[in-house]
C-alpha positions as CSV (number, residue, x, y, z in Angstrom):
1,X,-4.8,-4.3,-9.9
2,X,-3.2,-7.3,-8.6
3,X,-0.1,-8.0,-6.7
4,X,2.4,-10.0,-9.1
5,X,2.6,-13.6,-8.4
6,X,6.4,-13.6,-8.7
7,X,8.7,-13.4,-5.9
8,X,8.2,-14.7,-2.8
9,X,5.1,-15.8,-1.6
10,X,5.4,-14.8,1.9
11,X,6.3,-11.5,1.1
12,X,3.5,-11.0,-1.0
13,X,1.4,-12.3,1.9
14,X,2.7,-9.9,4.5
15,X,2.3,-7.1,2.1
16,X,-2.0,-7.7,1.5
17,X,-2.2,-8.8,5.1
18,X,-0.7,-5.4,6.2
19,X,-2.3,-3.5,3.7
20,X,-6.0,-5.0,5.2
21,X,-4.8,-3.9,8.2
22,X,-4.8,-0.5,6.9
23,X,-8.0,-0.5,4.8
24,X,-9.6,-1.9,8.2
25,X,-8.7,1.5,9.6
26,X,-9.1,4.1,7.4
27,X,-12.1,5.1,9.4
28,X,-10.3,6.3,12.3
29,X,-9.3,9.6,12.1
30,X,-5.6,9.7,10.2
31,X,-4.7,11.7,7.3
32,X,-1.8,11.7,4.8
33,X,-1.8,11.4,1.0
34,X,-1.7,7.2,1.1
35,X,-4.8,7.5,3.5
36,X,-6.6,9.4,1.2
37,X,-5.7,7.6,-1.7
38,X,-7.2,4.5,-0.1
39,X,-10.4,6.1,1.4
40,X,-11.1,7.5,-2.5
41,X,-10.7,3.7,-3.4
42,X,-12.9,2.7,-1.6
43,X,-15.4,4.2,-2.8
44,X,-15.4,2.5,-6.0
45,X,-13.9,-0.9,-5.2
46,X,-13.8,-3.2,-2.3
47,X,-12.2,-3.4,0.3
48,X,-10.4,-6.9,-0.5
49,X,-9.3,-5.4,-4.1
50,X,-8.6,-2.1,-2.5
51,X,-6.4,-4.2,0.4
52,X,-4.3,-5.6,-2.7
53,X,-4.1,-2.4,-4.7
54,X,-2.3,-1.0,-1.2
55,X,-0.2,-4.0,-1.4
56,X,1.1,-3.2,-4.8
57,X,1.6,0.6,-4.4
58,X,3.7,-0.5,-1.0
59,X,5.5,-2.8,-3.1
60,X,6.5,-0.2,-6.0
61,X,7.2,2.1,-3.1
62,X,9.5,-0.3,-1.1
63,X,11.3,-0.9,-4.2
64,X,12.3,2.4,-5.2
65,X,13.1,3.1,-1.9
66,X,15.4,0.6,-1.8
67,X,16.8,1.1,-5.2
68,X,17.1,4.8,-4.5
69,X,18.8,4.2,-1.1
70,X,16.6,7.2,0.4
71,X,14.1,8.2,3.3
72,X,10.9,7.4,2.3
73,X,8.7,10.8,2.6
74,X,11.7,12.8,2.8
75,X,11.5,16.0,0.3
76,X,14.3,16.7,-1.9
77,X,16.4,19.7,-0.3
């Protein structure tokens, strides 16, 4: 899994950097569906290539938020 080199480079940047952030704290006690996905990740990878595997999922999901012009989280009524 790897974050695409295309783009720009300080986006890319911001998006492992704040991804490492969340790896870092996983630990603590907070739940959801992306936490989980993460903590399972972990347990097979590390936590660098985990970091940038949470970069690229935020990426995709920034994306189609945009592109979707919706609430990210927000369940279809």
């Amino acid at each position: 899994m790897a974050v695409s080199k295309a783009g720009d480079r300080y986006l890319r940047t911001l998006l492992v950097v704040g991804a490492t952030a969340v790896v870092r704290h996983v630990k603590h006690k907070v739940h959801g569906p992306l936490i989980e996905w993460v903590r399972k990740l972990l347990l097979t990878k590390s936590a660098r290539l985990t970091a940038v595997a949470l970069a690229n999922k935020m990426a995709r999901i920034a994306w189609a938020v945009m592109a979707r012009n919706t609430v990210y989280g927000h369940s279809a009524a």
